[in-house]
PAKOLZA-941055 format. One line per 2 residues: number of its first residue (from 1); their letters; for each residue x, y, z of N, C-alpha, C. Coordinates in steps of 0.05 Angstrom, whole numbers. Example, Ala and Ser with C-alpha at 12.3 -4.5 7.8 and 13.67 -1.06 7.14 Angstrom:
<drenkols>
1> as> 264:-114:156:246:-90:156:264:-66:156 | 257:-45:142:273:-21:143:258:1:157 .
</drenkols>
This chain:
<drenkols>
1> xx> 2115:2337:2042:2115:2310:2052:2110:2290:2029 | 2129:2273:2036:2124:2252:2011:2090:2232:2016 .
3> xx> 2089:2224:1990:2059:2209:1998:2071:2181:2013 | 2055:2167:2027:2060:2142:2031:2063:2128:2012 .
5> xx> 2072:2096:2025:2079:2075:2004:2049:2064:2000 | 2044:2046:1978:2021:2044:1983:2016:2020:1944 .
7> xx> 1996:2001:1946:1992:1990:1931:1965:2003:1907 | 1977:2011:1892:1949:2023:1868:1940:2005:1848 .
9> xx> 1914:2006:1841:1893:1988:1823:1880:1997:1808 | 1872:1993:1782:1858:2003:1765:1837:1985:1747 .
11> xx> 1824:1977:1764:1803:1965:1749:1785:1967:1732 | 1795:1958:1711:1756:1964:1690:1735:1964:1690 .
13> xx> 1729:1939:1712:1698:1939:1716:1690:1943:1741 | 1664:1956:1747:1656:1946:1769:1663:1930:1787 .
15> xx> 1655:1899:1780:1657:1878:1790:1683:1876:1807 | 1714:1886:1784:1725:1876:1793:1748:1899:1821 .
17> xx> 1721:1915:1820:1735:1943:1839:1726:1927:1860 | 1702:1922:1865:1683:1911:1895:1692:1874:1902 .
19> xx> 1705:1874:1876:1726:1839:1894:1748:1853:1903 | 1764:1876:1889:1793:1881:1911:1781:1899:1928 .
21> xx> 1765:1908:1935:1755:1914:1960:1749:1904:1979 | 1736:1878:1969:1730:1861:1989:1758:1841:1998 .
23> xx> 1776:1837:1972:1795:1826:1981:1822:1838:1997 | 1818:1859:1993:1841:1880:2018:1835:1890:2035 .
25> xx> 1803:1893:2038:1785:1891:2064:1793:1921:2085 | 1808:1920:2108:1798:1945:2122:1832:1960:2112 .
27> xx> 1834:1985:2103:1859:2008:2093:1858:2009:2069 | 1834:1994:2058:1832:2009:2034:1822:2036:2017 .
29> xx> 1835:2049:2008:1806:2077:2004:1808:2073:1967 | 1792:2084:1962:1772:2089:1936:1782:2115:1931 .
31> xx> 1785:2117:1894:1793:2139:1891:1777:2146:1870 | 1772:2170:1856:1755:2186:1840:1769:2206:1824 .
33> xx> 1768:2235:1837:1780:2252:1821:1813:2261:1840 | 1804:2253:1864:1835:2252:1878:1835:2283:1892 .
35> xx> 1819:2298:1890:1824:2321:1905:1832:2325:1927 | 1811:2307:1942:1815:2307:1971:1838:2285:1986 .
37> xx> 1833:2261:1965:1846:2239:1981:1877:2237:1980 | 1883:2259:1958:1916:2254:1947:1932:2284:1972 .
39> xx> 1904:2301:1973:1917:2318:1993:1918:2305:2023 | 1896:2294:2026:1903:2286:2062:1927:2255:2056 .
41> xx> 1932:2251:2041:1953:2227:2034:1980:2249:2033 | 1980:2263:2023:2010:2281:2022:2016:2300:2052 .
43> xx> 1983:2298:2059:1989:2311:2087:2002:2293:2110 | 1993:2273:2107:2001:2246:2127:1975:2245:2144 .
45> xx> 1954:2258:2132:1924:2245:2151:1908:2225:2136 | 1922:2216:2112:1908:2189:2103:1935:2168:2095 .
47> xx> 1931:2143:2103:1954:2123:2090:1945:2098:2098 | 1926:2101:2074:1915:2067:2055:1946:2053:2048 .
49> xx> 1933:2029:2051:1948:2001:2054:1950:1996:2010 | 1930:2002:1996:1922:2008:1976:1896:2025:1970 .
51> xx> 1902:2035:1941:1885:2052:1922:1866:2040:1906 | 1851:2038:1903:1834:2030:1872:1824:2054:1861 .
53> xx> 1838:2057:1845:1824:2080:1826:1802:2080:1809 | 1778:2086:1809:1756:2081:1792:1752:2093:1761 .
55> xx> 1769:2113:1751:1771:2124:1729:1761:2106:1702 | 1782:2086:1708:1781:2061:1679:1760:2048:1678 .
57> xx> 1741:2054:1697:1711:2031:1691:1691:2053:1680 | 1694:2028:1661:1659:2048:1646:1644:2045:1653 .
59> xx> 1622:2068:1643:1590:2079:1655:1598:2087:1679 | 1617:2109:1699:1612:2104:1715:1621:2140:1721 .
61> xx> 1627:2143:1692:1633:2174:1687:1599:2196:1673 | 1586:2171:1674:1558:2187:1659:1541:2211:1678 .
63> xx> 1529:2231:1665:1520:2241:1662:1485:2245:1645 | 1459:2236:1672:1447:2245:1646:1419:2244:1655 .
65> xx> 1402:2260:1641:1375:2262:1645:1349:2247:1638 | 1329:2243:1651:1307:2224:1641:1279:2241:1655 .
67> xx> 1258:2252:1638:1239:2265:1644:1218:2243:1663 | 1230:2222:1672:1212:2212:1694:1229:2207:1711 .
69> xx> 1252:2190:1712:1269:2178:1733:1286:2210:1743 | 1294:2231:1725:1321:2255:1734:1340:2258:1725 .
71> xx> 1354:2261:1739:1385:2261:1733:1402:2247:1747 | 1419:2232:1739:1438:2214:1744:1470:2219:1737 .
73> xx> 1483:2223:1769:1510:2227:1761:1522:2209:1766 | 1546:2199:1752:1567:2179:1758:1581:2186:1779 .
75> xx> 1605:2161:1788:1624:2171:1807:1632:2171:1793 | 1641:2178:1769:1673:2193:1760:1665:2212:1743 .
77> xx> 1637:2229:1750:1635:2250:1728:1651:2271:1739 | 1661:2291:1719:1683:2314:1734:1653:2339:1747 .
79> xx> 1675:2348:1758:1654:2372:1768:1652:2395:1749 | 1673:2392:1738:1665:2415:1711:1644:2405:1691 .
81> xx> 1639:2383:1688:1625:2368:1670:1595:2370:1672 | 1596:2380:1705:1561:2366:1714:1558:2411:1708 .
83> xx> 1580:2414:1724:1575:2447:1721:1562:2458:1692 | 1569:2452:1677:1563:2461:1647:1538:2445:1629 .
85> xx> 1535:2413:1639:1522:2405:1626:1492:2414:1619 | 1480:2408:1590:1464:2428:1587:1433:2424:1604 .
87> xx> 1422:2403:1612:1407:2392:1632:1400:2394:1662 | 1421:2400:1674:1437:2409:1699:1429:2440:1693 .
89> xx> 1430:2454:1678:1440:2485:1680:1402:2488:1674 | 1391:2473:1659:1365:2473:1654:1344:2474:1671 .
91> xx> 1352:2446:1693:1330:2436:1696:1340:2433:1735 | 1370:2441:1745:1376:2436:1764:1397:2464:1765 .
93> xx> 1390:2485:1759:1409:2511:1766:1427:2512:1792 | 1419:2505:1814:1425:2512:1838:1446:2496:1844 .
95> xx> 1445:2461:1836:1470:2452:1834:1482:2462:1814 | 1484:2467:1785:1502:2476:1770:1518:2502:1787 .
97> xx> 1498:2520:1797:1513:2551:1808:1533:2530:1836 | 1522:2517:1850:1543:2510:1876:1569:2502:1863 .
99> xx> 1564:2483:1836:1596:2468:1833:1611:2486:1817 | 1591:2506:1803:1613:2534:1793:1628:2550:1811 .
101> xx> 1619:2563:1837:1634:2573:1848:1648:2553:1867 | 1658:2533:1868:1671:2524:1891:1689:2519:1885 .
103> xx> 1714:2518:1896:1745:2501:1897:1756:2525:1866 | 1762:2515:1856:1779:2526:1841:1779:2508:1803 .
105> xx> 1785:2519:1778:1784:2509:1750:1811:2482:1762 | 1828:2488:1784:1838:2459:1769:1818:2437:1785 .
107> xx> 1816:2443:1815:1800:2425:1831:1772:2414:1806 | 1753:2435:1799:1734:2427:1784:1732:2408:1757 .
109> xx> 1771:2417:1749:1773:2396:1717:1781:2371:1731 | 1788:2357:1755:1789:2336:1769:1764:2323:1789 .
111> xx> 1763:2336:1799:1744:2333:1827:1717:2327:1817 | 1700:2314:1835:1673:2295:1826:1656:2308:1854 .
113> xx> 1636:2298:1836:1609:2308:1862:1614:2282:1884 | 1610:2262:1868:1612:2232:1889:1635:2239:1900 .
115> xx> 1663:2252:1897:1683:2254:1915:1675:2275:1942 | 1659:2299:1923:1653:2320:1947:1639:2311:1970 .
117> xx> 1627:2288:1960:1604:2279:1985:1614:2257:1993 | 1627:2238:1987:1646:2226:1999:1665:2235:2024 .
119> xx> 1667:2252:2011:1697:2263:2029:1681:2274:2064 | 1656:2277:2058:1639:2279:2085:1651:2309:2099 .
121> xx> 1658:2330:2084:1663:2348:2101:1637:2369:2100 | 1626:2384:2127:1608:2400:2135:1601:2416:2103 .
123> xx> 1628:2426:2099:1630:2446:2077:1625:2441:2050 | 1620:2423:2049:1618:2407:2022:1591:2429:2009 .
125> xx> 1600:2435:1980:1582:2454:1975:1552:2440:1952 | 1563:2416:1949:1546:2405:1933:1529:2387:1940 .
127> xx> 1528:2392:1984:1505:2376:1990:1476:2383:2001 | 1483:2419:2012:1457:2428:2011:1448:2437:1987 .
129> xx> 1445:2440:1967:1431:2442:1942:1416:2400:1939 | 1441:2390:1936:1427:2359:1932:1403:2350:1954 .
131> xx> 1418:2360:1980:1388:2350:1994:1366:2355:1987 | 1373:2390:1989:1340:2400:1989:1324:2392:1960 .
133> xx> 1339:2378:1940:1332:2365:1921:1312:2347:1924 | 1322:2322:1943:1319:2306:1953:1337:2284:1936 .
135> xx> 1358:2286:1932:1387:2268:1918:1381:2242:1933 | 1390:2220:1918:1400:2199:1935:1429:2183:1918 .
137> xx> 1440:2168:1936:1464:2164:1936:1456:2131:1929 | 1473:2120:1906:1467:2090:1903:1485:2080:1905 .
139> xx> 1491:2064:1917:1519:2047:1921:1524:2017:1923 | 1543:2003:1915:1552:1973:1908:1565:1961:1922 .
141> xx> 1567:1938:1927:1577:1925:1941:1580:1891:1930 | 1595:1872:1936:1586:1843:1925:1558:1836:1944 .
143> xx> 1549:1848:1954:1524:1845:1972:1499:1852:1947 | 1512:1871:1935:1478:1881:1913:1486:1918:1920 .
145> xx> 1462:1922:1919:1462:1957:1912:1440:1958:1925 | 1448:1989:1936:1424:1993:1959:1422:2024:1943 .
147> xx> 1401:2040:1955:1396:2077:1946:1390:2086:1979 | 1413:2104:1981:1405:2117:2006:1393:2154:2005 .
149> xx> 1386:2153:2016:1371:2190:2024:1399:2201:2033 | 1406:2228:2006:1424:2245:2013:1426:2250:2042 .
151> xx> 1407:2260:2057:1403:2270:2089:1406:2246:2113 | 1412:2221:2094:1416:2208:2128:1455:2192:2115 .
153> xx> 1457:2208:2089:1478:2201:2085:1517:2203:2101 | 1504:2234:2108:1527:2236:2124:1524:2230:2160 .
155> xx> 1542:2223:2170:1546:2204:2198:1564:2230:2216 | 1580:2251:2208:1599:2269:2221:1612:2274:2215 .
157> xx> 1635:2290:2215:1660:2302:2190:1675:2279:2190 | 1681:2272:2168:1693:2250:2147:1683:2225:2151 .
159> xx> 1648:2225:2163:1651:2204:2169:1623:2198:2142 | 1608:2171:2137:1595:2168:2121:1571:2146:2123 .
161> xx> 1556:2141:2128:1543:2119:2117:1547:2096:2097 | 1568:2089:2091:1585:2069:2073:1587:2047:2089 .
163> xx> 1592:2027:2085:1593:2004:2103:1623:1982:2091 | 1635:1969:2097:1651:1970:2081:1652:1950:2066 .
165> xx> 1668:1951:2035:1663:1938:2017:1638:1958:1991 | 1633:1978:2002:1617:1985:1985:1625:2015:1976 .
167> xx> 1619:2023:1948:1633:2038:1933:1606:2059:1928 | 1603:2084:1928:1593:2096:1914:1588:2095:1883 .
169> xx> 1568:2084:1863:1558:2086:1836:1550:2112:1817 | 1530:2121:1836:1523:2149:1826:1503:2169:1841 .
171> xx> 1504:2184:1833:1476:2208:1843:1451:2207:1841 | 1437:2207:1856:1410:2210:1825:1388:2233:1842 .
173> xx> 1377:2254:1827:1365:2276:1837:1333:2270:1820 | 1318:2274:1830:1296:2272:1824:1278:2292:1799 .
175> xx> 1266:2288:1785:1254:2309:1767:1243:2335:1781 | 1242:2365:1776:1238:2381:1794:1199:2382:1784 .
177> xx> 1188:2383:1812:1159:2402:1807:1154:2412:1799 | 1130:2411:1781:1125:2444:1770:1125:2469:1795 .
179> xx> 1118:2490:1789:1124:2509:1816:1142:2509:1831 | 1165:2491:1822:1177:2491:1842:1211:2504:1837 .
181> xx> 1227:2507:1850:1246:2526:1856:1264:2514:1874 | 1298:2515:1866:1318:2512:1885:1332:2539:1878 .
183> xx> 1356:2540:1908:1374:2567:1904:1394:2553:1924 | 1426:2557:1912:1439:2560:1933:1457:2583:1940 .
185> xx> 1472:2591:1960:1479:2607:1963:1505:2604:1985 | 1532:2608:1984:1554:2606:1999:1559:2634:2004 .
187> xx> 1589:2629:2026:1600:2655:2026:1627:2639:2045 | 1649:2656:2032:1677:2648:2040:1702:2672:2038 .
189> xx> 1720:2669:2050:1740:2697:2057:1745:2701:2030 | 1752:2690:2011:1763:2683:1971:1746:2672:1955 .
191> xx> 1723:2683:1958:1705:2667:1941:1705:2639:1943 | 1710:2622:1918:1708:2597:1924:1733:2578:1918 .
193> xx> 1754:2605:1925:1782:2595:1924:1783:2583:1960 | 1768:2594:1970:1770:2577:2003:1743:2561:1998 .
195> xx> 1739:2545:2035:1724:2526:2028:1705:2543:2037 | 1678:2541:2033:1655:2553:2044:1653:2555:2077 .
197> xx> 1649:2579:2086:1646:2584:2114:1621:2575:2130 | 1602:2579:2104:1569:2578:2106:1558:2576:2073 .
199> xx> 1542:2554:2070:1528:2540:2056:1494:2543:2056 | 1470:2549:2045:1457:2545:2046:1442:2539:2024 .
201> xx> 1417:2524:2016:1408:2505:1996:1383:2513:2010 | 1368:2524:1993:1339:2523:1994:1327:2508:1979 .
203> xx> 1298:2498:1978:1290:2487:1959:1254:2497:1962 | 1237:2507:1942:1204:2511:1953:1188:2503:1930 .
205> xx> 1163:2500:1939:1141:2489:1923:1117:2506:1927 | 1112:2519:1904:1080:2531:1912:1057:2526:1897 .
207> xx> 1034:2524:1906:1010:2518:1895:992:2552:1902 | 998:2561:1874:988:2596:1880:1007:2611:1888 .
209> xx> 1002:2629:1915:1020:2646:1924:1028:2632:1959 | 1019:2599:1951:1026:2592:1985:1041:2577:1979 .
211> xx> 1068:2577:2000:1089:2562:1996:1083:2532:2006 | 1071:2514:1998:1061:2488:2004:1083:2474:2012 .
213> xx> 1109:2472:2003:1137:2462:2020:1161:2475:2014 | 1183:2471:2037:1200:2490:2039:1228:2469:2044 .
215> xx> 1248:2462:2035:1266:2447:2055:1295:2470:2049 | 1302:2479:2069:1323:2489:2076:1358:2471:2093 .
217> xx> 1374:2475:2073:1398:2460:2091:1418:2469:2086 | 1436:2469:2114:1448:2492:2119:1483:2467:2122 .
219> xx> 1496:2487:2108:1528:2473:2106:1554:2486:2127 | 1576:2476:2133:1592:2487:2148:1579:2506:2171 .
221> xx> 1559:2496:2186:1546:2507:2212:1544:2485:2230 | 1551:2469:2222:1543:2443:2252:1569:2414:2232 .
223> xx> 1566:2394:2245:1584:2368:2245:1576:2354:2219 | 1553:2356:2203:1547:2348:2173:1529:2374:2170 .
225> xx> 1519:2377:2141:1503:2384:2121:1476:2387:2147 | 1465:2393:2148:1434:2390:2172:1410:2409:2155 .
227> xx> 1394:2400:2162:1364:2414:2152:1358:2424:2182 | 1345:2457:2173:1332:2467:2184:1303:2464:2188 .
229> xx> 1298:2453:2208:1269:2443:2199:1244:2458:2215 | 1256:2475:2234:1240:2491:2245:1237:2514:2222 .
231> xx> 1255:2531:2217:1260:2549:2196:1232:2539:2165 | 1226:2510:2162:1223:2499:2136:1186:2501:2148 .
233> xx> 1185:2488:2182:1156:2493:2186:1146:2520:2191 | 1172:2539:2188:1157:2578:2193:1139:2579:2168 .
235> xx> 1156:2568:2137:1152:2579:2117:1122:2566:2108 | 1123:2534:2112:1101:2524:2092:1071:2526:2098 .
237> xx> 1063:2531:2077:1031:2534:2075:1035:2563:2085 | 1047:2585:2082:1043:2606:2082:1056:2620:2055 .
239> xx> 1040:2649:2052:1050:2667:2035:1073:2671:2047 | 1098:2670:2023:1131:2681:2027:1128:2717:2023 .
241> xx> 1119:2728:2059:1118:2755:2059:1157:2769:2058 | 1148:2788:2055:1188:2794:2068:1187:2794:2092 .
243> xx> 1168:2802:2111:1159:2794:2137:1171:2762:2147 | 1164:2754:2138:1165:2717:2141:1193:2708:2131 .
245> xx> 1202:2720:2106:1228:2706:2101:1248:2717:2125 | 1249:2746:2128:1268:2752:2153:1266:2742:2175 .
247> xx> 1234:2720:2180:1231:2708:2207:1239:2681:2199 | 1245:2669:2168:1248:2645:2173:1289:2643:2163 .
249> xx> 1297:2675:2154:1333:2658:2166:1337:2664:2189 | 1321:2685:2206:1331:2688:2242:1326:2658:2244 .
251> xx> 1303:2638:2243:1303:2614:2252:1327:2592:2252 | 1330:2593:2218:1349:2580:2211:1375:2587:2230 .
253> xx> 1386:2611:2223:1410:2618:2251:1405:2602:2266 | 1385:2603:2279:1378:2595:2306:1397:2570:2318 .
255> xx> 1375:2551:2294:1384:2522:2289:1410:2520:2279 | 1428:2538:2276:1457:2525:2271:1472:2523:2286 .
257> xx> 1487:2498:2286:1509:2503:2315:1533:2504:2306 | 1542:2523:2294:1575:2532:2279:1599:2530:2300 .
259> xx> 1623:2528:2294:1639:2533:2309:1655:2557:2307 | 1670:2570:2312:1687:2584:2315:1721:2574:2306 .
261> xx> 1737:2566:2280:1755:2571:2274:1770:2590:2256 | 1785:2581:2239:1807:2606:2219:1793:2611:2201 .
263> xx> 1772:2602:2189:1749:2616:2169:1726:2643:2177 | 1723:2626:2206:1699:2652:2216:1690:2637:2239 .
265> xx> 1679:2661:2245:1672:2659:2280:1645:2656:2277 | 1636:2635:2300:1612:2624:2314:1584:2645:2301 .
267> xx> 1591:2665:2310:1572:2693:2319:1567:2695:2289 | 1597:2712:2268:1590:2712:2249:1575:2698:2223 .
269> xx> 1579:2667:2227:1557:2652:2220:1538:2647:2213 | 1526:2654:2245:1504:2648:2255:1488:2676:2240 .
271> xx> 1502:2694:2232:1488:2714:2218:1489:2716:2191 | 1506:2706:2178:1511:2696:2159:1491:2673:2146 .
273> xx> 1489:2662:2161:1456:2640:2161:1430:2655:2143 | 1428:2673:2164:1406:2681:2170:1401:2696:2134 .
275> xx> 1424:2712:2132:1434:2734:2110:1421:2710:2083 | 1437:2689:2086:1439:2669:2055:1413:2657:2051 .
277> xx> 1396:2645:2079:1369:2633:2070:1353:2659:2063 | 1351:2685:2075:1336:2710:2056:1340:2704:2028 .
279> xx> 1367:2703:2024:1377:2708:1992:1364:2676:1977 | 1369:2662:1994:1361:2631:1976:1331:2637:1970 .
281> xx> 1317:2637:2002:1289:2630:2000:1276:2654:1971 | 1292:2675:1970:1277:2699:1949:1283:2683:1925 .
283> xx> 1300:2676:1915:1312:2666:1888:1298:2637:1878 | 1292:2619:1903:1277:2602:1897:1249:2601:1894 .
285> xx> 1235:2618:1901:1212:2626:1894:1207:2646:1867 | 1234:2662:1865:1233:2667:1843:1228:2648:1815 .
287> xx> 1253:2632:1819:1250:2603:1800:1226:2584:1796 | 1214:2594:1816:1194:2568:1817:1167:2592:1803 .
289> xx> 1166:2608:1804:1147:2632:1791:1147:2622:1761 | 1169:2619:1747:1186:2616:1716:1179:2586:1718 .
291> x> 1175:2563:1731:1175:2536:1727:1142:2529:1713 .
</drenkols>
């Protein structure tokens, strides 16, 4: 299918992305690394009136770390970029491991984190690791700039917390705890040549051998990204027995409400859940042992 007709922009700055936004007002979409938006445009399930492409504006491809404020990603950093960088692989493993195995080397030498989370799909593999981070999302507008909480970011599949007129800027993930530990963990029919069936993102904190906090969030099982939060009150302030972790992914299952399509069934899932928070919750405690 051919793409639609359609008016494209390439603005340098900031400024002048968030005036043709505001001045073309509602059919406009925002573009990044184009993964998603050039496929549902060739599918005929997207057809913007116009494009603004964000590529040509600087600072907005950065990448980068600060031992008090974190890490800060741009919307136009590539996903291979954040995958490799040496800070990320340091100091934030769990996102580096999610954006290594997902989509594919060409998707990753194009495709952006701000696009994956943009694009608001369940499966998005780079948002349970960011939650349980505690990520937040900063975004622009001719209104000013607001910072929202990864977890009240997404609204339902494709849908977003964006308001319109306002653009995604960047990422920003918080400095990790001492003691503390993330893990994520997928599973898909092709590795991460399909989209993730099941997603899960652990994150824990211990003072000793007691897990003082736990946030678990679970991907492609319900209508967004969702935290398990029953599963998160099994774990904290207790020793992580093997006892306890097998009682806290039965929980998590519990709490997921998956559907049943051409990737996997309801049932399978829901056990599948259970399978990946064992594997997260062990690996993140492992990490956090080494922190």
């Amino acid at each position: 299918m051919r793409l639609p007709k359609f008016e494209y922009f390439a603005p340098k700055t900031l400024e002048a992305a968030l005036g043709l936004l505001a001045e073309k007002g509602v059919g406009v979409c925002v573009l990044a690394g184009g993964t998603d938006v050039v496929v549902k445009m060739t599918l005929g399930r997207l057809t913007p009136k116009a494009v603004i492409g964000l590529e040509g504006i600087d600072g907005l491809n950065g990448i980068s770390f600060d031992s008090k404020k974190g890490l800060t990603i741009g919307a136009t950093a590539r996903l291979v970029e954040v995958a490799h960088h040496p800070e990320v692989l340091k100091h934030y493993p769990a996102l580096a491991h999610a954006v290594q195995v997902m989509a594919n080397v060409q998707v990753r030498n194009m495709g952006t984190v701000a696009g994956n989370l943009c694009n608001a799909a369940p499966s998005a593999d780079t948002a349970p690791p960011l939650i349980v981070m505690g990520a937040e999302v900063t975004t622009a507008s001719q209104k000013g700039e607001r910072r929202l909480p990864l977890d009240q970011f997404f609204k339902g599949p494709g849908l977003t917390a964006l308001e319109q007129g306002e653009i995604v800027t960047s990422i920003t993930v918080p400095v990790p705890a001492a003691k503390s530990g993330a893990s994520y963990h997928r599973i898909s029919a092709r590795c991460g040549v399909d989209i993730a069936a099941v997603g899960v993102g652990v994150m824990t904190l211990f003072e000793g051998e007691t897990c003082k906090e736990a946030k678990i969030a679970l991907g492609a099982v319900a209508a967004i990204p969702m935290r398990a939060s029953k599963a998160e009150n099994l774990v904290q302030g207790k020793k992580l027995t093997e006892e306890l972790i097998v009682k806290a992914g039965d929980q998590a299952a519990d709490e997921a409400k998956p559907i049943t399509d051409v990737r996997a069934s309801a049932e399978w899932r829901k056990q599948m859940v259970a399978v990946l928070t064992r594997r997260a919750l062990v690996e993140a405690q492992e990490r956090a042992k080494k922190s």
